[in-house]
KOLGUMI-517666 format. One record per residue: x, y, z negated of N, C-alpha, C in turn; residue in one letter. Coordinates in steps of 0.02 Angstrom, whole numbers. Layout:
REM KOLGUMI-517666
R X Y Z X Y Z X Y Z a;
...
//
This chain:
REM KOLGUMI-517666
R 3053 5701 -2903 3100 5651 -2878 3158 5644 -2927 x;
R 3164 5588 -2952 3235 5571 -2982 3286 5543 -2956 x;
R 3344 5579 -2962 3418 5554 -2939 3431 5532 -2964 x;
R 3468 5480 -2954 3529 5404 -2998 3588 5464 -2992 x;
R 3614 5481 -3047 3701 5527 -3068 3749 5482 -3009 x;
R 3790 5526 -2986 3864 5476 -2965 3890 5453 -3001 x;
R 3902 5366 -2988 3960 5359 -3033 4027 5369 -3029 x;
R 4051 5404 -3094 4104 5418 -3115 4154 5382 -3065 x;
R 4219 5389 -3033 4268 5362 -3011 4298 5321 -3075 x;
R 4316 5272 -3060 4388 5211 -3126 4430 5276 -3162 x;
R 4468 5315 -3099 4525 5351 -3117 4517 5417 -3147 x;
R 4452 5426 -3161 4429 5505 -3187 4398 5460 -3255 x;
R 4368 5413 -3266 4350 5403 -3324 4398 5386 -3396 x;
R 4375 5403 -3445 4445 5387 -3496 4453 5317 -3498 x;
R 4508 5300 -3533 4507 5231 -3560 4477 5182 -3598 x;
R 4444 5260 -3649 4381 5236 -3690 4315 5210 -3665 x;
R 4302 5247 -3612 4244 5238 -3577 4260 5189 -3524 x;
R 4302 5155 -3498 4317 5098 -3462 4297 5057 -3493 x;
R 4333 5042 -3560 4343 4987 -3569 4259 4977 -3625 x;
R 4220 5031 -3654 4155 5038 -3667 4097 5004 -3610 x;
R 4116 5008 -3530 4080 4999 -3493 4079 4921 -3491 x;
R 4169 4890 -3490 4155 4830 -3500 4151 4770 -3539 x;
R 4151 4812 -3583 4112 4789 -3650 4051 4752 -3647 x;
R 4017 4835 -3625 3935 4814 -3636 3914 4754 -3563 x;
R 3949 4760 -3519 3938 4708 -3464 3954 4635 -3504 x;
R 4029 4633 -3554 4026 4568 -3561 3987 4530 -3616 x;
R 3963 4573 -3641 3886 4556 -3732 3846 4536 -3693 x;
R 3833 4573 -3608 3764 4538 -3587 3771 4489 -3552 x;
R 3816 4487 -3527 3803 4429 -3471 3856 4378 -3483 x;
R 3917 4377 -3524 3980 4327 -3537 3958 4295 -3603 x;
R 3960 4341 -3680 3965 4331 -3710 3924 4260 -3751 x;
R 3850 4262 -3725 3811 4212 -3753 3824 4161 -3728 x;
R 3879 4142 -3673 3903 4069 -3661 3967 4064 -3703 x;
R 3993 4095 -3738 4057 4063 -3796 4028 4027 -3854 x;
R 4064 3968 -3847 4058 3937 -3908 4071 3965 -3997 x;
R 4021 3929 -4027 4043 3983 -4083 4110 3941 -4109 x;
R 4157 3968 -4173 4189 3916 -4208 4154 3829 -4222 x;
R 4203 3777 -4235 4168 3723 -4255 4131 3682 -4192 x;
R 4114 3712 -4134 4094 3679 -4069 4127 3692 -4028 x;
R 4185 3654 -3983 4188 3661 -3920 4240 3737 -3941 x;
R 4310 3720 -3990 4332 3798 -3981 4382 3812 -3962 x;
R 4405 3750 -3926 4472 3744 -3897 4442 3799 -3855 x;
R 4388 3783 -3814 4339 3831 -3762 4332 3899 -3786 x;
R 4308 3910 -3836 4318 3975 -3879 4374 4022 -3858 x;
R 4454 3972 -3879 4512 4011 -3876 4529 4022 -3818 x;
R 4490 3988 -3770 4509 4011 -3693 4501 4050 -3656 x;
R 4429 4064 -3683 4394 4137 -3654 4421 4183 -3691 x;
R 4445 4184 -3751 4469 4256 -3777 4558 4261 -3745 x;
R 4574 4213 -3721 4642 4229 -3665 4625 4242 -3631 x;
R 4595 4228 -3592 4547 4253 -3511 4539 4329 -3524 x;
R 4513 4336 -3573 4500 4427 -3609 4545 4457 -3602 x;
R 4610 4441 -3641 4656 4479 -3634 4716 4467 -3590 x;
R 4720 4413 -3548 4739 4435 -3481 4699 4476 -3450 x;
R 4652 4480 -3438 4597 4522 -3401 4611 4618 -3421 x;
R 4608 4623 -3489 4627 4679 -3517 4604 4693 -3613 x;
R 4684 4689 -3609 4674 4683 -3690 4632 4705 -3747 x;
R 4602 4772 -3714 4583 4828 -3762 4504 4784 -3756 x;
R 4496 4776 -3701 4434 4740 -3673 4405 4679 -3741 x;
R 4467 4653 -3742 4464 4589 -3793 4482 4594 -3854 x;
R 4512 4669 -3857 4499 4661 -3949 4405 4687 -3946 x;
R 4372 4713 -3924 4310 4740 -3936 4266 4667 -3932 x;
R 4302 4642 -3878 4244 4577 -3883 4240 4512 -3932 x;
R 4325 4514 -3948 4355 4470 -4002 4296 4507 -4064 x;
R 4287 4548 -4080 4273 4579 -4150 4183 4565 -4123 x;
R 4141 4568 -4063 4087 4572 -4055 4080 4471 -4087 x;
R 4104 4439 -4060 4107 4371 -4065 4129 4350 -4107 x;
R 4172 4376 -4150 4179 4344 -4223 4108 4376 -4291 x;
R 4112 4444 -4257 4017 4429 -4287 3967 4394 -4303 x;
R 3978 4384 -4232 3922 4330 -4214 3927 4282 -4258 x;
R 3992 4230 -4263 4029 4179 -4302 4006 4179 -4363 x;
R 4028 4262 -4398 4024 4269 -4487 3956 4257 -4491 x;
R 3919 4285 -4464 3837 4284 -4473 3819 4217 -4487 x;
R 3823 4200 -4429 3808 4127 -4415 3835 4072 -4491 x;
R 3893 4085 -4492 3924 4065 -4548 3882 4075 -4631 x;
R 3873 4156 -4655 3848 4178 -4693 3768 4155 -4691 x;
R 3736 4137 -4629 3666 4137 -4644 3620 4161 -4612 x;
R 3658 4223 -4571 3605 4258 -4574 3603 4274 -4486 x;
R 3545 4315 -4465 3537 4311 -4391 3596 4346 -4350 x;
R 3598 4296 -4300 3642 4323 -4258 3616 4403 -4194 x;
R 3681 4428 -4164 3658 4481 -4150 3607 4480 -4097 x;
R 3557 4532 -4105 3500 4523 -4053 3515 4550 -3977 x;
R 3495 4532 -3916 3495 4552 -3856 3512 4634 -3860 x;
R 3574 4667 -3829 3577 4735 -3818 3640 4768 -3886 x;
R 3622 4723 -3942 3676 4750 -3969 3754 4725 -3979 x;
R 3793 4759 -3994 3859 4766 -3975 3909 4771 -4045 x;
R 3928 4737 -4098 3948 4727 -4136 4018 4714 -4145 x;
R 4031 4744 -4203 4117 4755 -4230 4114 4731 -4275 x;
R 4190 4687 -4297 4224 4696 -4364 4256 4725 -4410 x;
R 4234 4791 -4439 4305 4835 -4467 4276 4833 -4534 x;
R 4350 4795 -4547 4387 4749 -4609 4461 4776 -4623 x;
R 4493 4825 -4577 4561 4857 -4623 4537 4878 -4712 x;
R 4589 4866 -4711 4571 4872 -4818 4667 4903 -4837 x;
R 4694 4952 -4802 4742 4992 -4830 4748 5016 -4898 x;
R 4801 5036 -4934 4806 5081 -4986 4753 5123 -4956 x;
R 4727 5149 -5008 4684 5223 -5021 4633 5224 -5066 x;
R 4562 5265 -5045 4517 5247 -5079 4458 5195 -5044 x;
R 4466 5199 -4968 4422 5157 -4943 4362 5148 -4943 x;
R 4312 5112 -4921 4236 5110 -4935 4229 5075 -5005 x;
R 4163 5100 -5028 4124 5095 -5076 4059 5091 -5057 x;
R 4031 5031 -5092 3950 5018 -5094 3936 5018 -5154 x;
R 3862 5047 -5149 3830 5037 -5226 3758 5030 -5200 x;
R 3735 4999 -5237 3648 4965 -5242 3618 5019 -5233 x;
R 3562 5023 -5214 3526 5065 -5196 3451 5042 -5195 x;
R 3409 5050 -5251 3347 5012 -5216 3372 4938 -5226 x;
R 3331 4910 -5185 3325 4838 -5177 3383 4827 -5111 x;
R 3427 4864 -5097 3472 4877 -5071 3542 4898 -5075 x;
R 3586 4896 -5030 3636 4952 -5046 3663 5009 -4991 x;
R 3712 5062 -5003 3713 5115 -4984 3812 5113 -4987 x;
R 3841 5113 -4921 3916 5135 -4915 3948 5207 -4898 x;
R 3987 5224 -4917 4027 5290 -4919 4130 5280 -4925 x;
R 4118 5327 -4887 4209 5316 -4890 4230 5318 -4815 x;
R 4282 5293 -4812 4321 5299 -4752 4346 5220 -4751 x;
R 4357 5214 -4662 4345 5140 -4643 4421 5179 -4597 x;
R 4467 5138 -4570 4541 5134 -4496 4517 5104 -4475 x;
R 4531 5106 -4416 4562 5051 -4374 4495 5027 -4342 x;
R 4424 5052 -4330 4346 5047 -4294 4370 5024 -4243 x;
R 4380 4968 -4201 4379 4959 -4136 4310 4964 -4107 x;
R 4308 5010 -4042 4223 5011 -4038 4202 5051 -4061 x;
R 4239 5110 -4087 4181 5174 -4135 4133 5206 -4104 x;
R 4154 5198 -4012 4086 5231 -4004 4048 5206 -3941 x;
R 4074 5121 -3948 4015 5082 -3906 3998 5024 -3956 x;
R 4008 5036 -4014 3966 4968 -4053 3910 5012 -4090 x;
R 3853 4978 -4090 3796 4991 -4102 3783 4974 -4182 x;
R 3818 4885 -4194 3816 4901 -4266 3881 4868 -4291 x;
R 3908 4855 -4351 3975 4808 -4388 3963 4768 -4439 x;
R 3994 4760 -4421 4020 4692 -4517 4073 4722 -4559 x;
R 4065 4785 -4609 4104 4836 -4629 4110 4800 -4715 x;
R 4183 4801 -4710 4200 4791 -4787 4213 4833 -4840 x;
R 4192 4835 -4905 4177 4884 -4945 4185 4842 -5034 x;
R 4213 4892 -5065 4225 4875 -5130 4161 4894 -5176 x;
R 4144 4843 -5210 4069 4867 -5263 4095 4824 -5323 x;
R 4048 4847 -5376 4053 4856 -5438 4068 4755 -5435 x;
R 4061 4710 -5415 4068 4657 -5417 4102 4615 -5379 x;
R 4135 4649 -5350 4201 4624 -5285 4185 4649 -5221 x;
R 4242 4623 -5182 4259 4642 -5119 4189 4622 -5084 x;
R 4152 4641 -5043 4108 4635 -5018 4095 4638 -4947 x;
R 4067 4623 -4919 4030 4627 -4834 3973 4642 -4820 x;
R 3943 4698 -4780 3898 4742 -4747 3901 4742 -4686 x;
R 3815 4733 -4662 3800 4741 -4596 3762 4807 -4601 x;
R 3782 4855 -4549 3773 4921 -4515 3742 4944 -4469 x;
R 3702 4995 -4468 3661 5002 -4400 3709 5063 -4399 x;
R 3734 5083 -4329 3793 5147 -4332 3766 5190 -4306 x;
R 3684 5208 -4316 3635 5242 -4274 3622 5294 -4335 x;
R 3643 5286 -4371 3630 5317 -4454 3665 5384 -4433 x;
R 3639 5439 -4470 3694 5490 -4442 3754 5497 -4477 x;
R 3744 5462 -4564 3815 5470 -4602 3841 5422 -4586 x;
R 3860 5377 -4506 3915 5351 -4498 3935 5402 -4434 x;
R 4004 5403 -4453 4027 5479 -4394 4118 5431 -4401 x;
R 4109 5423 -4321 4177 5428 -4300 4230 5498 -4305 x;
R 4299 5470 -4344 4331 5533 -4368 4367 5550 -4299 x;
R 4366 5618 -4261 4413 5632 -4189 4470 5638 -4221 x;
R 4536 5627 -4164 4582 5650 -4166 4627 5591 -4207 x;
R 4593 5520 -4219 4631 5487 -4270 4637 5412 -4229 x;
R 4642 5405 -4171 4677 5355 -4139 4705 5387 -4078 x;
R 4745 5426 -4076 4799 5477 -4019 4832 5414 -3989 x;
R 4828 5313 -4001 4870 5303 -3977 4890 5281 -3904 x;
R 4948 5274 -3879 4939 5251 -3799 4952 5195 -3780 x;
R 4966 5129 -3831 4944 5071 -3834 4886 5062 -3853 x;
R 4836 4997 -3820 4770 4985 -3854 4706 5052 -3860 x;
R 4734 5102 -3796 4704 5173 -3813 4622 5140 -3787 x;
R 4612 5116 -3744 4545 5094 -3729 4507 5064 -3758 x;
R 4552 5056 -3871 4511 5008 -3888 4451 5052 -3941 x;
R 4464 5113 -3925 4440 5173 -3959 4419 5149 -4045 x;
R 4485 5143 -4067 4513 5106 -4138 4499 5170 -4183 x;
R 4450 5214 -4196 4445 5265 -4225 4442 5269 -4287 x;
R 4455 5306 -4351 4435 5308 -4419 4353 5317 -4404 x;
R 4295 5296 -4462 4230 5296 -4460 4229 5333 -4538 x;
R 4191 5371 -4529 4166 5414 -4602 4100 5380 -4631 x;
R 4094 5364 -4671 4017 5341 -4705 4014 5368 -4754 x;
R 3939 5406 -4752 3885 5450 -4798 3828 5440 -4824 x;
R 3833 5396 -4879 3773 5348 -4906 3732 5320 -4836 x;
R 3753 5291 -4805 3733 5217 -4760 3705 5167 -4767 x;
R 3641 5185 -4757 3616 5100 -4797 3653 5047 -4748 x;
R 3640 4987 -4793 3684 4924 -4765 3659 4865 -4802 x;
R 3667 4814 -4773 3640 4737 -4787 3690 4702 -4818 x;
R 3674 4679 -4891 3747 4622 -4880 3753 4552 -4864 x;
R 3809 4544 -4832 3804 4474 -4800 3859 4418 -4844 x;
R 3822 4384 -4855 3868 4342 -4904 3844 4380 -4981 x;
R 3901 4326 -5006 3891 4356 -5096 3987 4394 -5094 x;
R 3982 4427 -5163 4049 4451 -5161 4127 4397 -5143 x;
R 4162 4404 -5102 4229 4399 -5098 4204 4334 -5039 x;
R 4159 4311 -5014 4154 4258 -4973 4142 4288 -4904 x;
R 4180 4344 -4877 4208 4361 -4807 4272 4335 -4807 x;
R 4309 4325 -4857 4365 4301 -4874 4370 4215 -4867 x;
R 4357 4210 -4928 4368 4140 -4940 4318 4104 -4884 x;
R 4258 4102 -4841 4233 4048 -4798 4287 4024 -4755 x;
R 4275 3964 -4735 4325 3937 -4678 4336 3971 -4615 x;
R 4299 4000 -4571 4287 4055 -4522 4331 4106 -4536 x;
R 4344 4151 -4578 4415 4173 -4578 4470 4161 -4548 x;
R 4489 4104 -4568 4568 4081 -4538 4554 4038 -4471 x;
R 4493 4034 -4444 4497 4031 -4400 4479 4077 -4351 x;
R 4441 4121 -4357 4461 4195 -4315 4517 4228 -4321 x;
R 4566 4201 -4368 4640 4245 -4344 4671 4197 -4292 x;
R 4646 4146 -4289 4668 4095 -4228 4628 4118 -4151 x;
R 4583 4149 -4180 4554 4198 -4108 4581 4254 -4069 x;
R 4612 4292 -4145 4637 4347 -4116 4712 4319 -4079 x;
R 4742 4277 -4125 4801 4251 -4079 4797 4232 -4004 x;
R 4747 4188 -3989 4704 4179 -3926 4702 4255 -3888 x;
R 4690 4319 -3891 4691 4383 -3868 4755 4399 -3835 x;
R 4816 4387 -3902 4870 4404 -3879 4909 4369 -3840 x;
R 4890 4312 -3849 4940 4279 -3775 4896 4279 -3728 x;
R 4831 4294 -3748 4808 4325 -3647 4845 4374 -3626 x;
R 4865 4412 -3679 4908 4498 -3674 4968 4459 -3637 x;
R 4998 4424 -3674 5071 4397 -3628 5059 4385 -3566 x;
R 5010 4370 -3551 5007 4317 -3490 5005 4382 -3424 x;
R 4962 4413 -3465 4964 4514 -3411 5030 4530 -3434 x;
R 5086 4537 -3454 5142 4535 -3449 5207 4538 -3407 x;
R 5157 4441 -3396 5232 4391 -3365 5202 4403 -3278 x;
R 5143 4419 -3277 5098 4416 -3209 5153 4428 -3129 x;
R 5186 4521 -3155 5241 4517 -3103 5292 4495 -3088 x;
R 5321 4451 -3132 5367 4413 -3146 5361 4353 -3102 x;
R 5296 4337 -3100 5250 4275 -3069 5252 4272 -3004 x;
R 5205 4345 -2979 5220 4372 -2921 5284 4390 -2877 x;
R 5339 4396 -2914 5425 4407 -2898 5429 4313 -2868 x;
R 5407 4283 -2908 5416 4220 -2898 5383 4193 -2840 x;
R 5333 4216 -2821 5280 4184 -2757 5305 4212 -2707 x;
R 5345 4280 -2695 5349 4306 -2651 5426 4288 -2607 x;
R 5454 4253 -2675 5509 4223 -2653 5586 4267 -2656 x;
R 5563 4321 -2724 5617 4376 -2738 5642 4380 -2823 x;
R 5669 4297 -2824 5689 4305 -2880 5762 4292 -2875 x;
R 5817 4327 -2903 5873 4321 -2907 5886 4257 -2969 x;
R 5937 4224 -2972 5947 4170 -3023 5941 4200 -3111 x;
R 5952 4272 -3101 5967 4256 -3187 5875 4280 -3195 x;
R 5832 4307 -3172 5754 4327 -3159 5733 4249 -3165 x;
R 5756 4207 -3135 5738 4130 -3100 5704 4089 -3184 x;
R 5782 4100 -3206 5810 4094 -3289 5738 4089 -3322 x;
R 5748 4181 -3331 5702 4212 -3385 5625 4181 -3366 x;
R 5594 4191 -3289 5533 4164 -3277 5542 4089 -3311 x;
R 5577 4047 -3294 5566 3966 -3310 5552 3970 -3396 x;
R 5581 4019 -3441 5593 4027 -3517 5514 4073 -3531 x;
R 5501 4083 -3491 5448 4093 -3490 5391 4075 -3492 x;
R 5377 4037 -3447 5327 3975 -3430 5334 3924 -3478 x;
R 5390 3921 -3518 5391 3869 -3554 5336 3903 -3609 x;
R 5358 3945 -3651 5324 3999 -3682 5252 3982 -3710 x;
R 5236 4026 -3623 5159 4017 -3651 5120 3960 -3644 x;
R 5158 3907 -3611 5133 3845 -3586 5134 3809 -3658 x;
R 5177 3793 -3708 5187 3789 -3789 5122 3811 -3809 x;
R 5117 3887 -3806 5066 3904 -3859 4997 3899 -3835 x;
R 4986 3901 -3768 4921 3859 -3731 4908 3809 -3771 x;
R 4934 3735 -3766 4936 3694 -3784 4928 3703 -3868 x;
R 4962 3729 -3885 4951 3747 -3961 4873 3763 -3986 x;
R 4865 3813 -3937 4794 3829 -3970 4751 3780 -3961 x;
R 4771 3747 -3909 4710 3695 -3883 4713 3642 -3931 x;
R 4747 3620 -3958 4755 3581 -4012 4721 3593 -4085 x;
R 4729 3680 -4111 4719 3703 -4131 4632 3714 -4139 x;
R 4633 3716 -4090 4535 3720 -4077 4507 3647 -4086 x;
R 4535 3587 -4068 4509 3544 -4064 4525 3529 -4164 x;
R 4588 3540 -4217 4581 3516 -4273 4519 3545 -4310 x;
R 4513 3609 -4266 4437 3648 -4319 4398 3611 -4305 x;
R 4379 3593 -4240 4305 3562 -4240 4324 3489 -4271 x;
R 4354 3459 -4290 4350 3387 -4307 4356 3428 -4418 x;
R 4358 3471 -4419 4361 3479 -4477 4319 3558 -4489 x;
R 4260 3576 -4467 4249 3643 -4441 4239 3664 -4535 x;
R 4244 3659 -4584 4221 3681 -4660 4268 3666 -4707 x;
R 4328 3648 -4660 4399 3639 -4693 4395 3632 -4782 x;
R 4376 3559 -4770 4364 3495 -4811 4432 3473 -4829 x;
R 4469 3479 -4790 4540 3458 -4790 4593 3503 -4821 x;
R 4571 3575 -4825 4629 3640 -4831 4692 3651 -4793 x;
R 4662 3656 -4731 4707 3646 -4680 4724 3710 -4661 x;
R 4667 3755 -4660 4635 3820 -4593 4682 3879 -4620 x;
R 4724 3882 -4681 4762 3931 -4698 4827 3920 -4678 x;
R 4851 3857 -4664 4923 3837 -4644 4930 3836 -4582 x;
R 4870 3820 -4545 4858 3785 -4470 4866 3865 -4463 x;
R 4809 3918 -4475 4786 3985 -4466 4879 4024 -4471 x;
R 4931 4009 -4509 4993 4055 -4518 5028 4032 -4466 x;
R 5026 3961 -4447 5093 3921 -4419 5058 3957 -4329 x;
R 4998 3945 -4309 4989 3955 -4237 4991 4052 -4237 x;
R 4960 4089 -4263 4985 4148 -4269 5071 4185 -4277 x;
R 5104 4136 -4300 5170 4164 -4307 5197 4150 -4221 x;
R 5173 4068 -4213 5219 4052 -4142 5206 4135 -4094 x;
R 5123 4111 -4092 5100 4162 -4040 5122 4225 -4046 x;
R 5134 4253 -4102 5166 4336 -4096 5243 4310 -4075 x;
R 5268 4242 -4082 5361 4247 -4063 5356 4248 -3991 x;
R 5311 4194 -3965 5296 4216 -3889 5280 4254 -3854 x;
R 5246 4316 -3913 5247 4368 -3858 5282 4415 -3864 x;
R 5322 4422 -3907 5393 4450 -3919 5424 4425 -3874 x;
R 5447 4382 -3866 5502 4353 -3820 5463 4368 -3747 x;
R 5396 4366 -3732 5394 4373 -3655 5409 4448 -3647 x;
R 5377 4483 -3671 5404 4573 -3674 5470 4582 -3674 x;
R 5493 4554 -3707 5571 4563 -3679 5598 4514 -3633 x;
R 5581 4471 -3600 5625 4430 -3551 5587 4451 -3490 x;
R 5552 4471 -3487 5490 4506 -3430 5530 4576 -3429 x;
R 5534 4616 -3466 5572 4681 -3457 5648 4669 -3421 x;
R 5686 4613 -3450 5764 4598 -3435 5764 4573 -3366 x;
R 5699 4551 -3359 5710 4500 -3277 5699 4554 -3239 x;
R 5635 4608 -3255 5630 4652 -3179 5628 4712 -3193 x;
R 5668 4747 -3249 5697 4815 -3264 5640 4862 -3269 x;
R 5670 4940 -3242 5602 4973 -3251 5554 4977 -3197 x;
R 5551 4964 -3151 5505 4963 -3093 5456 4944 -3112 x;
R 5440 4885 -3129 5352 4896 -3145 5331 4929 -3202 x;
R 5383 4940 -3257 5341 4988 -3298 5340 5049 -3291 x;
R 5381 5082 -3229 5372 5161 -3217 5320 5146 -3145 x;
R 5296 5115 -3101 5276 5092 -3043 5210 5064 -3026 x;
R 5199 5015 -3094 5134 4969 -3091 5116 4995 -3161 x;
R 5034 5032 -3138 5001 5061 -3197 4965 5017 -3241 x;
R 4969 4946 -3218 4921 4890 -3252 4977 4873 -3284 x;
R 5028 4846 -3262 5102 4828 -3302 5108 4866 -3364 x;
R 5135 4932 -3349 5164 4956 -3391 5066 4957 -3458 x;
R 5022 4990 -3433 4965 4972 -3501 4968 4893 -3524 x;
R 4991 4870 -3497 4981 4800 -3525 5024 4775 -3591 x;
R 5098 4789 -3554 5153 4821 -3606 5158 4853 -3661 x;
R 5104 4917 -3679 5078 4942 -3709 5033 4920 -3770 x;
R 5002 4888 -3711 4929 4882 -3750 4964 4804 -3806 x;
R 5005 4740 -3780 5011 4707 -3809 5094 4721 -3853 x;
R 5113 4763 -3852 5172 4812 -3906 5119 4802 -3972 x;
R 5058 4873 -3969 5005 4885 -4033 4978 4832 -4054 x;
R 4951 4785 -4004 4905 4751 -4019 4940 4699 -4054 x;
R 5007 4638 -4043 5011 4596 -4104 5051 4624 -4144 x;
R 5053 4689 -4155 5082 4688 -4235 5024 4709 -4288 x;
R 4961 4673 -4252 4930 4658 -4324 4955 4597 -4347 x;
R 5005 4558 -4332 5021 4518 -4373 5066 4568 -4416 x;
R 5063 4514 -4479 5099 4537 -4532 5183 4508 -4534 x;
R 5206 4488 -4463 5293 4474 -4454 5298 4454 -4537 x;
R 5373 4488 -4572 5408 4442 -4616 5346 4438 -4694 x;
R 5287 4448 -4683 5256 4441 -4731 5214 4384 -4728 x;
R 5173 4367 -4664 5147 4304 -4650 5207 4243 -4652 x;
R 5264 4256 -4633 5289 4197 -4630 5330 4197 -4680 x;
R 5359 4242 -4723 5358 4220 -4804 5295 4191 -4861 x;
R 5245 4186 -4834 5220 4150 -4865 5191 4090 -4829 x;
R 5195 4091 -4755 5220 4018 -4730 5271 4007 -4752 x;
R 5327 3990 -4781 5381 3982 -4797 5362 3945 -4871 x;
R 5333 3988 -4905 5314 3961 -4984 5262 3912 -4977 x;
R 5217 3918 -4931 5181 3858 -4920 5179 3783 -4889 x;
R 5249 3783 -4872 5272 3729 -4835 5315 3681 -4888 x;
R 5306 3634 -4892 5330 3573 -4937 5366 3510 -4883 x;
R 5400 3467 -4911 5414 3407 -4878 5353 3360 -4832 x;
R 5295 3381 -4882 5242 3325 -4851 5191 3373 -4788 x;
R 5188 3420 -4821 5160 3498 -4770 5194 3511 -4696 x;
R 5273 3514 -4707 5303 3525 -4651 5308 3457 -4585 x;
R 5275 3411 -4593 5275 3341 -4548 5193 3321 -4544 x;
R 5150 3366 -4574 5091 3325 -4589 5044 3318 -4527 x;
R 5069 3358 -4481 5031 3396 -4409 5080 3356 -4344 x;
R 5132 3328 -4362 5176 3307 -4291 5141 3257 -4286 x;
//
């Protein structure tokens, strides 16, 4: 006779393994209705807000499973098959970093990869690596035994469910996708950083939620009243933004025009100011109570603190700044 195990309680399982569980629920049954880039992506950017209102950590794993999908698709080559569960890890820090070299009628990666979202519920990645002929892109089966998640190297308590681990690689065979430096330069790039922006103001939106709720219940004092209305303005802006945003890709999805790097800085900068500003006018309106009180609040807080400072703040928008001209700065009103 075989027994079905108990399942685990929510509150005894880690964060890793939460947000692993709903992962693999949303590859099977959500994910193959998102539009890819280039169709329908105003729709795209909606479901990856939906994500991260829902739970951030949730939506960086799925953001990275679905922009896979995208590069592939993009590059050529098959998209992911039924069951598997796919990442992007593309940090490229000072150090020594990954290395590929040919191998055979093949090639073979080694080195050290940050920042794995997914190290130990993605099955395979889209791992970037330096070879004798440029910056390059590799697809991974993470079933290999010389890929080994490093312990002890994402301790953090923002984004902790996104199990963002260092990955070790030990001659790995690997596929390359694309030719050298064209993970970069394709148009799909700058528009998956318009995805991930899409993530983070779902993050705001789990934020402003009790703020919302203060408001329905009919317990807002005037200067709370304030901050909610400065609020709503907010994300209601960058809603609209993206949606706009989704609709210039698809009328230009191979950026024919050279749009997708200016469009790609200007909607990423708003969206990290908006969610700066809701974190703090959300904190000023209802103090510490929900973040010592409400355990979804305060992770949410958390989770969207880590999560948009992958923008690059005064470095993206210094070179928005250099890229903006008289005819550049009006060309979009």
């Amino acid at each position: 006779m075989t027994l079905t195990p108990p399942k685990t309680p929510d509150h005894l399982r880690t964060p890793e393994r939460r947000t692993a569980d709903l992962f693999a629920a949303f590859v099977e049954r959500e994910a193959p209705g998102v539009p890819l880039p280039g169709t329908s992506t105003a729709r795209r950017f909606a479901a990856l807000t939906a994500l991260g209102r829902r739970d951030l950590s949730l939506a960086r794993l799925a953001e990275g499973h679905l922009d896979a999908a995208a590069i592939l698709h993009e590059l050529g080559q098959p998209l992911p098959a039924p069951g598997e569960r796919w990442g992007v890890w593309a940090a490229r820090p000072p150090g020594p970093g990954t290395r590929a070299a040919r191998s055979g009628g093949g090639w073979r990666i080694s080195g050290g990869k940050p920042y794995c979202s997914g190290a130990h519920s993605c099955t395979h990645a889209l791992v970037t690596a330096d070879a004798d002929d440029g910056y390059r892109l590799f697809a991974v089966s993470l079933d290999h035994p010389g890929a080994e998640p490093v312990p002890g190297t994402w301790p953090a308590i923002g984004m902790a469910g996104s199990d963002s681990l260092h990955m070790a690689f030990t001659d790995v065979p690997a596929r390359a996708v694309g030719d050298a430096e064209s993970y970069l330069t394709r148009p799909g790039f700058q528009h998956g950083g318009i995805g991930v922006a899409a993530c983070w103001l779902g993050g705001a939106h789990a934020v402003a939620a009790p703020l919302y709720e203060r408001a329905a219940a009919g317990r807002l004092n005037e200067h709370a009243a304030a901050h909610l209305g400065a609020v709503d303005v907010l994300l209601h802006t960058a809603e609209t933004v993206l949606r706009r945003a989704g609709d210039d890709i698809d009328a230009d999805p191979l950026d024919t025009r050279e749009e997708a790097r200016l469009r790609s800085l200007r909607v990423r900068a708003l969206v990290e100011k908006v969610c700066t500003e809701v974190l703090d006018r959300v904190g000023r309106a209802t103090g510490a109570g929900p973040l010592c009180h409400d355990e979804r609040h305060a992770r949410a807080v958390a989770d969207l603190t880590v999560y948009v400072r992958q923008h690059h703040a005064e470095g993206n928008l210094a070179e928005l700044g250099r890229s903006v001209t008289p005819d550049t700065a009006t060309e979009e009103q």
